[in-house]
C-alpha angles and dihedrals in degrees: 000000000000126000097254099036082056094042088059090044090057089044091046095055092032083060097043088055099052088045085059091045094050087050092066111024138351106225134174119202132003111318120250135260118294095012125102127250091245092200084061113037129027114262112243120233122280119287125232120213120217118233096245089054104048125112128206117260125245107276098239136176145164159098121346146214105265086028138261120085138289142187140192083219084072097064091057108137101025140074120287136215107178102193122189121202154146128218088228101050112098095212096062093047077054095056108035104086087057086049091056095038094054086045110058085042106057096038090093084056097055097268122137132188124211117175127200106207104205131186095014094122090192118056083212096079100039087052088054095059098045086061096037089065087024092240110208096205135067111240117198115243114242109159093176098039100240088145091055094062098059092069120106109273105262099027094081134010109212102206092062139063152213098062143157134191121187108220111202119225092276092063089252126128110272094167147336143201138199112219154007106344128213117221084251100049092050093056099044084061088054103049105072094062094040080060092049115095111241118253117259114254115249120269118259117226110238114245120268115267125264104264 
């Protein structure tokens, strides 16, 4: 085989793995400990957290896309979708008509979305996706994705998106997935805590007594 007919195989194959790769998760560097390379093995399903074994999310809070503030701490007692996402990954692109669909559709039922629109340097172009699929829901603006390292180890990998994590009433990880989610899917990783009864809310001492 000659020198350039070799040299296009090896392109040919380099660009179909990156196409695979881009159809799951959009990832910069070497993946951390513990995740899987998504251009080279298949993800596995979401998983889903019980409720002995869950761990309260990082209380987070800050600007967002189309301005103003934001905070997980405001969700508390609902529901929580935690979406990351960048304007420029083509699996959340993918995904994001599912995510505002869902959305809109579950609010009545106690279910909230937050995004975290990470590596978009300029606010212009983050704002333009979430118009562009009309998403319902703010998402906090972390270009270099500061926000996403205070998450428990295991829960998100910062170097790849798209990801979603599915906080329980009392603001802890039900469950989390690493790439682009179907509408089923998404919802599948919401039942089981719809399902689940609230919390009741803590008792209240009663005030002292008038001298």
């Amino acid at each position: 085989m000659s020198v350039p007919r070799l040299r296009r195989r090896l392109l040919a194959a380099a660009l179909l793995t990156c196409a695979l790769a881009s159809a799951t998760a959009c990832t910069s560097g070497a993946p951390q400990a513990g995740w899987a390379d998504p251009g080279n093995v298949a993800l596995p399903g979401p998983v889903q957290v019980a409720p002995a074994d869950r761990v309260a999310a990082p209380d987070l809070s800050g600007p967002t896309v189309t301005g103003g503030n934001q905070s997980l701490a405001h969700y508390r007692g609902r529901i929580l979708v935690v979406n990351v996402w960048g304007s420029l990954c083509g699996p959340c692109r993918a995904e994001a008509p599912s995510l505002a669909e869902v959305a809109r559709d579950l609010k009545p039922q106690g279910v909230s979305f937050l995004g975290i629109n990470s590596r978009d340097l300029s606010r212009s172009g983050a704002a333009a996706f979430e118009k562009h699929f009309a998403v319902p829901y703010p998402s906090l603006y972390d270009p270099h994705g500061a926000l996403l390292l205070r998450f428990p180890r295991g829960s998100l990998n910062p170097q790849a998106i798209p990801a979603t994590l599915v906080l329980d009433r009392r603001g802890r990880i039900a469950a989390h997935y690493l790439g682009a989610l179907s509408e089923s899917r998404l919802r599948a990783m919401i039942a089981p805590l719809l399902a689940e009864q609230p919390a009741p809310p803590s008792a209240t001492p009663p005030p002292p007594a008038s001298p």
